[in-house]
C-alpha positions, 0 to 999 in steps of 0.5 A, a space after each residue: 926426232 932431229 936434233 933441230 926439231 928438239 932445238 925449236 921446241 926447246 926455243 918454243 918452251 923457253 918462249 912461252 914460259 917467259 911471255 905466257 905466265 899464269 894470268 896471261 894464259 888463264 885470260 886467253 883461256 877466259 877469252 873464247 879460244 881465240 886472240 887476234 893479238 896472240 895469233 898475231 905474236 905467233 905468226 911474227 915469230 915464224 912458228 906457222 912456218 915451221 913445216 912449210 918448205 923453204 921455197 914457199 918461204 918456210 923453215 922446210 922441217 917435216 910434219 913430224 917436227 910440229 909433234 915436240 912444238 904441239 908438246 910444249 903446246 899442250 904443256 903451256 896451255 897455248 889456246 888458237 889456231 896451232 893445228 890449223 896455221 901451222 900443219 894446212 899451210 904445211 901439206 896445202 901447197 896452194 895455202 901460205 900462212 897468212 902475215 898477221 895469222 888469220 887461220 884457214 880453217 879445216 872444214 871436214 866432216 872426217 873430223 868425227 870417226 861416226 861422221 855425224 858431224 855432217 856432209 859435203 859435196 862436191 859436183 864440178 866446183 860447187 859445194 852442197 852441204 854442212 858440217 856442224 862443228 868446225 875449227 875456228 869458222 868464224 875467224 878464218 880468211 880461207 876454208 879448206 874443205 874435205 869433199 869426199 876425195 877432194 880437197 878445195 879451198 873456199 872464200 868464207 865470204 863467198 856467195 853460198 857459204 854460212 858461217 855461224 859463230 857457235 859456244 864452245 866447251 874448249 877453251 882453247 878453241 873457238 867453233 862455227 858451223 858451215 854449210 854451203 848451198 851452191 857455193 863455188 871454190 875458187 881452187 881444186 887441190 890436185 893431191 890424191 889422198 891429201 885428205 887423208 894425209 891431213 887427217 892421219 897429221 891431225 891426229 898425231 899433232 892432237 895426241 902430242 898435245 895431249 901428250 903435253 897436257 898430261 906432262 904440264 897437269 903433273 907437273 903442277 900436281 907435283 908442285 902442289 902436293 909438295 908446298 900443300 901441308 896437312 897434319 904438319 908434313 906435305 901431302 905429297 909425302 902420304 903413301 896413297 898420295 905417291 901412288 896416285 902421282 906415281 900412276 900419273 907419272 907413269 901414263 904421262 911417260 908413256 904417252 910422252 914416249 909413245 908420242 915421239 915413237 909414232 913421230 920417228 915412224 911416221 916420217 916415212 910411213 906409206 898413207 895406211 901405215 900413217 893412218 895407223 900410226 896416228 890412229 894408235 897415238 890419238 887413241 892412246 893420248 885420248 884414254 891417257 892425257 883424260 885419266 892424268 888430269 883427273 888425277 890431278 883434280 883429284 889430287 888438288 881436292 875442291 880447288 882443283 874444279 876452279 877456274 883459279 887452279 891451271 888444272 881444271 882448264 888441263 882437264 876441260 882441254 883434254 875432254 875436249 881434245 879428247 873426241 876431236 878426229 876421235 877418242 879412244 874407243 872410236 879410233 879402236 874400231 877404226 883401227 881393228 877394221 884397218 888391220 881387218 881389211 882384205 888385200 892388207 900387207 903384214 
């Protein structure tokens, strides 16, 4: 990675340490997934415009350079809209992240590898179908659709469009489904395979934050079973107590590694070589950042399942993290099938 994407995360963690103790972090996390206030704060810091090119007003550092910011997301616990400010305003040449950070929201039916979240079309300008789960619906100023090929972007409030506010099992996301009944999109994205391209982005960004979900739950296990005593000596000191951290250790590097490895490729990578690339780490990050947090749960005992320890709210974001553009089994078919395919170049 560039030494300046390094700088900018430094910058992010510096940040976040500071203004998102403890009590803070678990009241955003209590709070639905979504904070006008902290979406806000964010956008007035310039971090939605990490990746929008200089002439539409952003800082110009490539996709890749969100994937160290996503890191130090995961491992501060940062609930909202990170994925969608700051990577559609990036590939979405027609999208400006919005002053006050109103998101766009993704409204794509790709979001499941089983594609059992639903269906779009697109006939001319007008839109027919739904998509049960998408990012953020119910807070956004402007949907941006994956229609088959197409890509569009659509008024929330706009005749034929429903949005329905929906519970949510991430605590750092807010969800809604939508459903259009002859709904007209106000802009065409003439960008072959910029659905795609938002999709292989998706899950590379997804996976750095799993990646720093891992890092932060081992970092406070590790603080935890330093200071927690039992028989007169911290329990961290116990052999089947090292192994455990130690195998936490181990998969929370590696996925780390893996992480900036698939960034430094993905830079130049052609549309199947990125969707591999991304496909590999999310599948990866999904089976590992999982395991790390049980661990950890594990190695806290009972105070590991409340709410009042940070691990448990780790554990519910990786699960859920987990299956969003695919978990690990999904993205193995997906990947044996694009290695499979007839015509592909070694």
């Amino acid at each position: 990675m560039a030494e300046h994407d390094d700088d900018f995360a430094s910058a992010v963690d510096d940040y976040l340490t500071r203004s998102h103790p403890g009590d803070r972090r678990r009241a955003l996390l209590d709070g639905g997934g979504w904070d006008a206030g902290l979406a806000s704060e964010l956008a007035e810091l310039g971090w939605y415009s990490l990746a929008v090119p200089r002439v539409r007003g952003g800082l110009g550092a490539p996709p890749a350079g969100l994937g160290p910011v996503f890191l130090q997301y995961g491992r501060h616990l940062l609930p909202g809209p990170l994925l969608e400010n700051s990577l559609l305003p990036a590939l979405v040449e027609e999208l400006a992240p919005a002053a006050d950070g109103t998101p766009p929201a993704l409204v794509d039916p790709g979001a499941s590898v089983t594609g059992d979240l639903g269906s779009v079309t697109l006939t001319g300008r007008e839109l027919a179908g739904s998509v049960a789960a998408v990012r953020f619906a119910a807070q956004a100023g402007v949907l941006v659709v994956v229609a088959g090929a197409m890509v569009c972007l659509v008024d929330p409030a706009a005749p034929g469009v429903h949005v329905e506010p929906l519970a949510s099992a991430d605590p750092g996301v807010a969800f809604g489904s939508v459903s259009f009944d002859g709904a007209v999109a106000h802009t065409l994205v003439p960008d072959d395979g910029l659905g795609d391209r938002i999709r292989s982005w998706a899950r590379l960004l997804l996976a750095c934050e799993l990646g720093g979900l891992a890092r932060g739950a081992l970092d406070r296990t590790v603080a935890h079973v330093g200071r927690r005593e039992q028989f007169g000596r911290p329990i961290g000191g116990f052999q089947a107590v090292k192994h455990l951290a130690a195998d936490m250790s181990a998969r929370s590097t590696g996925l780390h590694n893996l992480c900036l490895a698939a960034l430094d490729d993905a830079g130049g990578a052609s549309p199947p070589e990125l969707d591999l690339i991304a496909s590999t780490a999310k599948a990866h990050a999904a089976d590992a950042a999982v395991r790390v947090c049980e661990d950890a749960i594990q190695l806290h005992g009972g105070m590991g399942f409340t709410t009042e320890t940070d691990v448990s709210w780790y554990y519910r974001r990786a699960l859920a993290l987990r299956g969003w553009y695919g978990d690990e089994t999904e993205l193995r078919h997906h990947i044996g099938a694009a290695l499979l395919a007839p015509g592909r170049q070694p």
